[in-house]
Every structure is written in C-alpha cells, then in structure tokens.
N, C-alpha and C positions, 0 to 999 in steps of 0.2 A: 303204887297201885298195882295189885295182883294183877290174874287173869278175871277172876271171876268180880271183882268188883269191877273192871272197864265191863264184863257182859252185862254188869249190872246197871251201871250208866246209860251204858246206851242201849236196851232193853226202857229204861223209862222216856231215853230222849224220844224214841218212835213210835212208845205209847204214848207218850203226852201232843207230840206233835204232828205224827204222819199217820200210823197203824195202829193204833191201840189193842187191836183184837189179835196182832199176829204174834203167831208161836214164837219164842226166846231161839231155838235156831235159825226161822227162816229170818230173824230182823240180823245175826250174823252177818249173813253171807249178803244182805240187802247193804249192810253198811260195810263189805268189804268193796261191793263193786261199787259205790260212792266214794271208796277211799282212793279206789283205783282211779277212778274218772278224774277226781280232785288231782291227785299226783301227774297226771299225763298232762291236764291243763298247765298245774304249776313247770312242771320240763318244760310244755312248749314255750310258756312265758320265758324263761329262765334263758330258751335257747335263742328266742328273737329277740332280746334284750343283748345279750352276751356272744350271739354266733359273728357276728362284722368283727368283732375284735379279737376273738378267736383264729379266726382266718390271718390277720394283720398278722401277731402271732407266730403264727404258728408261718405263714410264708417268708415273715422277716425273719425271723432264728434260723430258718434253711437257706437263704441267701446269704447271710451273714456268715454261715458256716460252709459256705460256696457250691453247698447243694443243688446246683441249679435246674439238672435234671429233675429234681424231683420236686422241686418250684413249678415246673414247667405240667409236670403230670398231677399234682396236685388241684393249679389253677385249671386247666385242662377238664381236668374232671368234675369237680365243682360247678362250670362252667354248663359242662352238658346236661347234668343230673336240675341242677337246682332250675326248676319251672319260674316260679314267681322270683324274680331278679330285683331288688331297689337300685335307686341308680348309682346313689353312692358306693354300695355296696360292690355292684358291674365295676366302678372304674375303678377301685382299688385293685381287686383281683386282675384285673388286666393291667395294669399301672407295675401290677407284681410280675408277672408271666412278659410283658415286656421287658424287664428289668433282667429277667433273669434269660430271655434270648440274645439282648445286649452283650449278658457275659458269657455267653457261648457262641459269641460273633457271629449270630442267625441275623444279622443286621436288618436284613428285608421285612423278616418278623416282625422285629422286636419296634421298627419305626409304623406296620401295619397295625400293631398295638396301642401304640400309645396313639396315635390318629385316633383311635377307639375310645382314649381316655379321655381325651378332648374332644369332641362330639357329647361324650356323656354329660363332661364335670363341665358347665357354664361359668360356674363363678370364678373369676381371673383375681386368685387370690395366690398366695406360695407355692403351695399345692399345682396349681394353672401352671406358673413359672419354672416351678422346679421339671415339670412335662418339656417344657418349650426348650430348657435347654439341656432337657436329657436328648433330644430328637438334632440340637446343634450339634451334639457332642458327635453321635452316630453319623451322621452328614460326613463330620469331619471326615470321623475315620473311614468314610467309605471314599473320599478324597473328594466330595461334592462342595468345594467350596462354595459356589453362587448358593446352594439350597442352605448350607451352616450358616454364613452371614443372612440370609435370611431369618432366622431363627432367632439368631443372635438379637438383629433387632427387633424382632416383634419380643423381646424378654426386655430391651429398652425402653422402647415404645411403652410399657409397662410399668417399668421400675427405672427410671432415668439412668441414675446410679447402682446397678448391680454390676459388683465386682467379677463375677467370672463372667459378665457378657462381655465389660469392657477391654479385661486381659484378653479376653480369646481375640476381637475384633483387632486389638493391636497386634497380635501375636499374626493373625492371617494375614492382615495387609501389611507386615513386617515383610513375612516370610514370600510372599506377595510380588513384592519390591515396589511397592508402594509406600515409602517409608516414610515421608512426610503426612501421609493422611493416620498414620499407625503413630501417632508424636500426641493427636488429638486425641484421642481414645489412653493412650499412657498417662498422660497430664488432666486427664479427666480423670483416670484413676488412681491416681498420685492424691490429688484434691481431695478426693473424700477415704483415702488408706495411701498414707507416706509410709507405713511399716510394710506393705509388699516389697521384697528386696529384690523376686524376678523380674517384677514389672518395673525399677530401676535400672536392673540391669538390661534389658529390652530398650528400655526409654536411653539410658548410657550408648546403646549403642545406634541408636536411630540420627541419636543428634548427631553424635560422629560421622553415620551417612551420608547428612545431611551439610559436613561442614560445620558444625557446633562446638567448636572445638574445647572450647572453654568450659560450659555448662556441662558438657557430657564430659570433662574432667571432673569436673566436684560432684558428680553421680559415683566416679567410679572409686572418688577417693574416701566418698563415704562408705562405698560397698565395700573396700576392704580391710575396713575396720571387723568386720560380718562374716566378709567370706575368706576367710587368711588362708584358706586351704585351695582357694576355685584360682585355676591358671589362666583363667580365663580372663576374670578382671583384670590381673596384674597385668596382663598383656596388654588388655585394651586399656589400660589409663597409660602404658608407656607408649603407645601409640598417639593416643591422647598427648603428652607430652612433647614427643618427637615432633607431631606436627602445629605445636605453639611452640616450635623451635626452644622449649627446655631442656638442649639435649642432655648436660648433666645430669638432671634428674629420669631423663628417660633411660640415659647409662646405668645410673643406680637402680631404675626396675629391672630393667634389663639381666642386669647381673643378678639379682635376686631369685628371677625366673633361671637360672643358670647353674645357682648352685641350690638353691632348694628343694627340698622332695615334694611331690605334688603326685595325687591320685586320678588325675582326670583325662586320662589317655582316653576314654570312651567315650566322655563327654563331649571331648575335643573333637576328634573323630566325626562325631551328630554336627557340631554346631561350626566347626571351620573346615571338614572335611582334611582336615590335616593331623597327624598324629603327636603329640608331645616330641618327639625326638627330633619330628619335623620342624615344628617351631622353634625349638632349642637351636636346629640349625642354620636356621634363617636369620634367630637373634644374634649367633655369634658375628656371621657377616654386617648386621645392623650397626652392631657395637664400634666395630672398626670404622664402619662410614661416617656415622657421629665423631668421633673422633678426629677421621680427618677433614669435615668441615668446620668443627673448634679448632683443626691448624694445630692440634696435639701430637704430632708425627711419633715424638718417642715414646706417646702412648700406643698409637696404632700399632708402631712396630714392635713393642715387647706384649699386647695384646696376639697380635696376628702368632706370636713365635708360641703365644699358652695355646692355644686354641688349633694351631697346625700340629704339636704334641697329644692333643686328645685322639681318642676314636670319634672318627665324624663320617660323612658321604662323601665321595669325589667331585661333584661338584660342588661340597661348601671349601674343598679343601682349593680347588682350582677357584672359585671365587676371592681365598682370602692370600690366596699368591697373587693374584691378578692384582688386587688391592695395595700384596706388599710391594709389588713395581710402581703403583700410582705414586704412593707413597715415596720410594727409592726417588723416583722421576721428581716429586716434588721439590726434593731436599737437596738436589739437587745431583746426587749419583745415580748420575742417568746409564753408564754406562754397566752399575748393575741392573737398574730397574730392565735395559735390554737384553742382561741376562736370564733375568728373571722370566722375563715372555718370552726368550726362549727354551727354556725349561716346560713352560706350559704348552706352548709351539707341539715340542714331542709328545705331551702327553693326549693333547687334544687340540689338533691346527684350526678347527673350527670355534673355538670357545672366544666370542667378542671378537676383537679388531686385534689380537693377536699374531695373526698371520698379514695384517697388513704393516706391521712397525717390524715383523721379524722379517717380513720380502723387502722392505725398504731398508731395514738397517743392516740386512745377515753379512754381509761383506768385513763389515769394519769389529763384527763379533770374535775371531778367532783373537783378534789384537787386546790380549788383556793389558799392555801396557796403557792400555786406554784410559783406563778406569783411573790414573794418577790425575788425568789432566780432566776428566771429566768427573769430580767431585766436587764436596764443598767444605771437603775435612781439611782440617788446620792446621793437625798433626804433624809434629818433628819427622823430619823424613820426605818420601817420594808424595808429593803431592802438586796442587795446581799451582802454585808458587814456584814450586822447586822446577816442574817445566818448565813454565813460562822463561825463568833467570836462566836456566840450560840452554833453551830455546837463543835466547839474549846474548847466549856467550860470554867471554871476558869484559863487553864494553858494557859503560859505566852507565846504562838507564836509569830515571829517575822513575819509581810510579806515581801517578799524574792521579788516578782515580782509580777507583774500583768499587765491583758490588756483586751479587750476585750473578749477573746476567755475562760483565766482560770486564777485563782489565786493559789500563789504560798506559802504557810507559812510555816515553819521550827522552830523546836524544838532541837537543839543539831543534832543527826542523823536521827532523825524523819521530814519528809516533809510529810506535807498534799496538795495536789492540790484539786481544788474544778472546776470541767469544765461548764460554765455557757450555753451550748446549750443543746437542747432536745436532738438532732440526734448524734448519735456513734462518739467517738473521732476516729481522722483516724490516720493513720499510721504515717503520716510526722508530726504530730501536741506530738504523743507521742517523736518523734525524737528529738524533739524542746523544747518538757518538759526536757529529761536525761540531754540535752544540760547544760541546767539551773543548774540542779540539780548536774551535775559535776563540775559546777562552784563555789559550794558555801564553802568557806572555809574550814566545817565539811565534814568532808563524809556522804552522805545519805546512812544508810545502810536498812530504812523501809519507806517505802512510803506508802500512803494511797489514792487512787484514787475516787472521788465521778461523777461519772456520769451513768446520769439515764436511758440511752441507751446503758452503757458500750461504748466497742471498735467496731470498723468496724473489718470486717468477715478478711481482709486483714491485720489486727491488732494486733491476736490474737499471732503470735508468735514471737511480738516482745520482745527486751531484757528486757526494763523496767519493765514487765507485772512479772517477775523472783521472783523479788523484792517485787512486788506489793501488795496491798488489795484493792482489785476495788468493789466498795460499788454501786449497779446499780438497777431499777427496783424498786420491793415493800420495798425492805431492805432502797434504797435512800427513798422514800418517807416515810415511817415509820420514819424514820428520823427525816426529817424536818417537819412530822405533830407533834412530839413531841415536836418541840420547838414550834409551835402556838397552 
C-alpha cells in the first residue's frame, strides 16, 4: 500500500465514522496525533508489563560481572526518581542494592537493606529464606555470632532441613567449642545429604572431640577415598588410629603423610594453626613413640637414625635423641642411653629430666669401660659375661640364673649376683634374688652383691642385705676399671 492509498483509507475511515465534512489534509494530521496517542499508550503498557524484569536484569548481569558500584547507583536512583513504587517491585531492587553492599563489605548497609526486604516481602517463601540467610551470612562476618545463629534459626524454624542453615550452625558451635551440640546439626545433615564431604569432615572431627573414636574413623576413612590430596584427613584418621590403639596402621598413615606431596600448607595454617612442616615434625616424633610401645626397639632405632639425617627443627631433633636414650635405656645399654642425655645435657640442660639423670649419674660418665658391663649385647668379645667371669677370676663359678635384670653365679655356699642396671636395685627385685638363692641345692651362706647405685632407700632393711657384701659406687667401678 502506497502513500496515497493509506490517505485514501483513511480519508474514508473519518468520513464514514468521525468528520465526514473535513478536508483530506486536516483528517492527516488528526490521524497522526491518534497515532501518536495510541503508540505512547501502547510503550506505557509495554513498559509496566516488562519494566520489573528489566530492572532484575539488568541489576543481575552487573552483579554477576562484580559491578557493584554501579548496582548500587543504579538501585539508588531508581529508587528516588520512581514515585509510584509496587511492592514487589521495592523489594527486589533493594534485595539487589543490599546484595551488592554485601559485596563491598558496606555490611551496616547492606543488613539495613535487606531489613527493608523483609518488612516489604510477607510471603515466607524461598525468596523470604534466601533474605534470612543472606542477613546470617553478614552477621557472621561481622563476628556477630548470637545475631548469625539467630538467623540461622529462624531459616529452620522455616525449612527444618536447609542445608546451609544446618552446616553453618554446626560449623559455629564447632568453632565455638561447643562440639557436642555441633554433632546434632552434622547428623541432621548428614540424614537428608550424605554427599556433603565438608560436613563429614566437620562431623569426622567433632566425634574425635568428643572421644568417638571409632565412628569418626570410618568418617574419615571414607573421606579419603574423596579427598587423596587434603593432609588434613590423613592426619586426623591417624590420630583416629593412634588413639584405638591401631598403631600399625597409624604408622602406615603416618609415613604416607611423610613422604607424599600435599598442597595444603594454608589450609593447615586456618584449620590447626600449624604449618605442613610443623606437623611433619611432630609426626616424625609420633612414629618412633608408636614404635616403642609395640616394643619394636630395632624399629625405633633405625627410624630415629632416618629421621635425625633429614633437615628438621631442634627441638624435633632433641626430642627424637631424647627418645633414642629411652630406647638405648630399654634395651638395656643404659650406659649409652646416659651418653646419650648427656649429649642433649650440652646442647640444652633444660630439655625434660635430662639434667636430672645427667646430676645424678655424671660421675660414672667419663668411665666408658662401663658400657661392657652395662649392656645386653651377646656379642664375642668385651661384654657383660666377659665382666662378670673377669670379675670371678680363675675360680670355677657355676651360673645359677640369669636374665635381663642380674646374673646369678654360685660357688658351693658362696653366690655372687652381678645387677646389670645404673639405678638402685629395689626391694621386690632383692625378694626375687633370696627366692633363687633359696632354691639352690647348697645353702647360700655369703653372698656378694655388685651394683653401682646399691639398693633403693626402701631396700635398705631387707633380709638378704644380713648376709650380704654390696660392692656399689667408686669401689664397683674401681672394679671393673681394673679388668680394662
């Protein structure tokens, strides 16, 4: 259709229906500003149908692009300009301009906001919740805990089971140290989402708090199917371990944590305030005490020898010396293990009860000949045997008994005992020698006793002592420096 046919159109529509008598130009410009009028109604329609979701829009794409300033002057201005306000319409745009003072940590804002949103929006639908624990969140980070758990519940109070209320409530009264009431809230949401792996491992570690030792095991042994890379599990299930007395297997994590690479030095740092290198440190001493309450000694000690070879801290390196005298002391070469403390004596007299075995034993330390008689080696050569028959001379002794503690020889009525420890024989150990000594066919009627600390203070009026010759102190060691 030309031009002049539409004049022609509508030239008859205004004759037949409005003007009939009016001139062909003026019904023009009549039916332009009819066209006008029609056009500005249809925008407005167009704009009060379509302008709410416009705005959503156009505020979501700038937040999502981290815009926020401009989130902020957008709703801002909207805000003052537009007279007639719906209400839904108010709490979104403020819903938005809170959102985006949040992420410009305007916190006083962005919580005076959404107070706004809620006053507005009555209905306690998603929308309500997703408000209530936007306003938890902000609490949080302003460190308002009593006003967050506030919030927190009234989003329960709501929705029984929402997951981020529940994590958050466990996570505060975790962090709290309220760790049993933080166990309800975990296993609350555990029950309706067992795939959350944090709130496992949160719940992994509350039971442990709490003495769980077992359950918070198979928390953490499922987590490390998940999380093969987080040092953090591995650690706490060998803890877990350690304390249901698995030590084997807490050895095996242990070493795992030991030699493999792991990225979580910052993590670490947040959650045990200790750094990767630190707990590597700590684990290495772990290892060896494990060790030596399995009674593994030749483990502890060809452990202690890896582990004093590394680069480590001084105090893990004087811990696992400390360890390798416990150890020495066990096995019965005590008279290295008192080397050994004094080694650590020099390097730090305060470290443990070192300076009280080095002031009570330093005397008899220059005497390395010591070390023959006070071992438990079996070895061809100078050892506690070879004293002992030195000691005995030419005459022909018989050994009667022995064992770790003392040896027993006998000569018609004459027995020598020889006690192979530093520290005072004690009472029930003297108990245990008569025992013997009543047993043996002759009658003992002269005994001769060799240890170099004598008896303990509670010792001294026992029966055997009647009988005795207790050879102790410079007299022992003049001794036995006469046979080397």
């Amino acid at each position: 259709m030309n031009l002049l046919q539409f004049n022609k159109l509508l030239s008859n529509i205004l004759n037949k229906f409005f003007y009939p008598n009016l001139q062909e130009e003026i019904q023009i410009w009549l039916f332009i500003a009819i066209s006008i009028i029609l056009i500005g109604l249809l925008g407005w329609l167009v704009f009060s149908i379509f302008h709410l979701r416009s705005i959503e829009n156009v505020l979501g794409h700038l937040l999502k692009k981290g815009e926020f300033q401009e989130v902020i002057n957008l709703a801002s201005e909207f805000l003052q300009k537009k007279k007639k306000k719906k209400r839904k319409e108010m709490a979104l745009v403020l819903y938005y301009l809170a959102k985006a003072y949040e992420n410009t940590k305007s916190f006083s804002n962005a919580l005076k906001f959404y107070d706004e949103v809620l006053l507005l929006h009555s209905r306690q639908d998603k929308f309500y919740i997703n408000v209530l624990l936007n306003m938890a969140k902000v609490y949080e980070k302003l460190g308002k805990v009593k006003e967050s758990m506030a919030y927190y519940l009234m989003v329960l109070d709501r929705d029984e089971y929402n997951i981020e209320a529940l994590y958050a409530m466990g996570k505060i009264h975790y962090s709290n140290g309220n760790v049993k009431r933080s166990l309800d809230y975990f296993e609350k949401l555990l029950q309706k989402k067992p795939s959350i792996l944090d709130a496992r491992k949160y719940y992994g570690k509350a039971l442990m708090d709490c003495g769980f030792f077992l359950p918070a095991l198979t928390q953490f042994e499922f987590l490390v199917r998940y999380y093969p890379e987080d040092f953090e599990v591995y650690y706490l299930k060998g803890k877990a371990e350690e304390n249901l007395k698995n030590y084997i297997e807490a050895i095996k994590t242990y070493k795992q944590l030991l030699k493999r690479e792991f990225y979580e030095e910052k993590t670490l740092e947040k959650v045990l305030n200790r750094t990767l290198f630190q707990i590597r440190e700590e684990l290495k001493v772990c290892i060896v005490r494990l060790y030596i309450k399995l009674k593994k000694y030749e483990e502890s000690l060809t452990t202690i020898s890896e582990y004093l070879s590394l680069p480590g801290e001084d105090e893990t390196k004087l811990e696992l010396l400390y360890l390798y005298g416990n150890v020495l002391w066990n096995t019965g070469e005590e008279y290295q293990a008192l080397k050994n403390y004094e080694r650590i004596y020099m390097m730090k007299p305060d470290f443990k009860d070192v300076s009280l075995f080095y002031e009570r034993y330093k005397k008899i330390l220059p005497h390395s000949y010591l070390g023959f008689y006070f071992t438990m080696k079996e070895e061809e050569g100078k050892n506690f045997d070879f004293t002992c028959r030195k000691i005995l001379g030419k005459q022909n002794f018989n050994i009667v008994y022995k064992n770790r503690d003392y040896a027993i020889y006998s000569k018609g009525p004459f027995a020598v005992v020889f006690y192979r420890h530093i520290e005072p024989i004690p009472f029930s150990q003297l108990t245990d020698i008569e025992v013997i000594l009543n047993g043996l066919p002759v009658m003992i009627t002269n005994v001769e006793i060799y240890s170099i600390s004598g008896v303990r203070e509670d010792a001294y009026t026992h029966f055997l002592l009647k009988k005795s010759n207790l050879i102790e102190g410079d007299e022992f060691i003049k001794i036995i420096r006469s046979i080397y």
